[in-house]
C-alpha positions in Angstrom: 27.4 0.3 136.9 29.4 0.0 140.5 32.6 -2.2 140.0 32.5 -5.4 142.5 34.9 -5.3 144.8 35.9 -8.5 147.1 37.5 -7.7 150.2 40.1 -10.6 149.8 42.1 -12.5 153.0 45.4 -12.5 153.0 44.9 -16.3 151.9 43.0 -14.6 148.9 44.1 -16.8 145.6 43.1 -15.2 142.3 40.3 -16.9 140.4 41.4 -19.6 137.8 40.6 -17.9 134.3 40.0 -14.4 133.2 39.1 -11.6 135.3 37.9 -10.0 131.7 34.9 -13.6 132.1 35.0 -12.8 136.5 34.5 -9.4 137.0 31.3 -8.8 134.7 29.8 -12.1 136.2 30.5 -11.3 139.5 29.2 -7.7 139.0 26.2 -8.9 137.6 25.6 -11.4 140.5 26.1 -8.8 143.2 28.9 -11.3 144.3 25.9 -13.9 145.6 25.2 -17.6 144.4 23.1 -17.2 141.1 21.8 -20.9 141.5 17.7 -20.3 141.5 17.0 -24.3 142.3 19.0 -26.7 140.1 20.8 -28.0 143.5 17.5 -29.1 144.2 17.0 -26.4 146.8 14.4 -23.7 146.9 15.7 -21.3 148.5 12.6 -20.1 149.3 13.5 -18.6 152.3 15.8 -16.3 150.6 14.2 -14.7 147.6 14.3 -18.3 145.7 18.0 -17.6 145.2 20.8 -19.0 147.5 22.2 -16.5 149.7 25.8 -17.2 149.7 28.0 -14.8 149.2 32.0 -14.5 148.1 34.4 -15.2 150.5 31.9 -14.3 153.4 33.0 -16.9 155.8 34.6 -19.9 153.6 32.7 -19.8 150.5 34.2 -19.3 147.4 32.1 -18.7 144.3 32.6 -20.4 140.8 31.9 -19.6 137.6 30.5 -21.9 135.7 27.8 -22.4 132.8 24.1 -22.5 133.4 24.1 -25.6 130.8 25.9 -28.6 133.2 26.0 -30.9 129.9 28.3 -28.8 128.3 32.0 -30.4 127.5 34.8 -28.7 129.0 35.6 -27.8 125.6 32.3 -26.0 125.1 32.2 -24.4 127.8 35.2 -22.3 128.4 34.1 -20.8 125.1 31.1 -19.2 126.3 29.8 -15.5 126.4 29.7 -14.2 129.8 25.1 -14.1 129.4 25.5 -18.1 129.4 27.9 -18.0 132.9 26.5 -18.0 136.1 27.9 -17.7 140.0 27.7 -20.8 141.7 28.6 -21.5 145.4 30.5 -24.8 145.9 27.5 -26.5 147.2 24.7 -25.4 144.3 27.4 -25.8 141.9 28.1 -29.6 143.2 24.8 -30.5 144.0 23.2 -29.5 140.3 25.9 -31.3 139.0 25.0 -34.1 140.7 21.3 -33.6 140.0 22.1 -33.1 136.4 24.0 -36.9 136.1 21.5 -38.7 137.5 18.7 -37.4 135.5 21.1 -37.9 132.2 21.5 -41.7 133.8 17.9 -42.0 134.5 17.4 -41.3 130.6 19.8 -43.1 129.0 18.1 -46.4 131.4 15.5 -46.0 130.0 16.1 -45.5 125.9 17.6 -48.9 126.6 15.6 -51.5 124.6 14.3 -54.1 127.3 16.7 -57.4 128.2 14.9 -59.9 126.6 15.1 -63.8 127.6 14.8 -64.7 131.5 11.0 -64.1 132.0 10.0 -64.4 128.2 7.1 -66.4 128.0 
């Protein structure tokens, strides 16, 4: 297995949190966005995977876990298998996606308002 190696700018800041969690993720990921569609994307015209890579241009990966319900609290517990790379724009975007559906479904396990058009 070939150890992933970042050329870094002299701006370079190391990542927040353990390069023991980093490195293997980062390996794994070939250094690319992992995100597969949850921004809503396709990326069909790359494979089906975003095509972002670290710290090619300004883009700065993020580890963060495939599950975007996890607490905090749950999630910096993980294994490394239930991390993924995400680029600043997947990463915010599923997010987003990921809220609004959880809004959507707690709308509607609302009981209906009763009394303005009651008959």
């Amino acid at each position: 297995m070939s150890t992933f190696n970042v050329v870094q700018p002299e701006i370079h800041t190391a990542p927040i949190g353990s390069p023991a969690v980093w490195d293997p993720i980062m390996n794994r990921s070939g250094g690319r966005c992992e995100c597969t569609g949850s921004c809503g994307r396709s990326h069909s015209r790359t494979e089906f995977r975003c095509d972002r890579h670290h710290d090619r241009g300004a883009v700065r990966l993020v580890v963060a876990p495939l599950d975007l319900a996890l607490p905090l609290e749950q999630a910096v517990r993980l294994p490394v298998a239930e991390l993924r790379a995400w680029c600043p724009d997947c990463h915010r975007l599923a997010r987003r996606r990921h809220r609004e559906a959880a809004a959507h479904r707690k709308l509607r396990q609302q009981p209906p308002a009763e009394g303005l058009f009651d008959l």
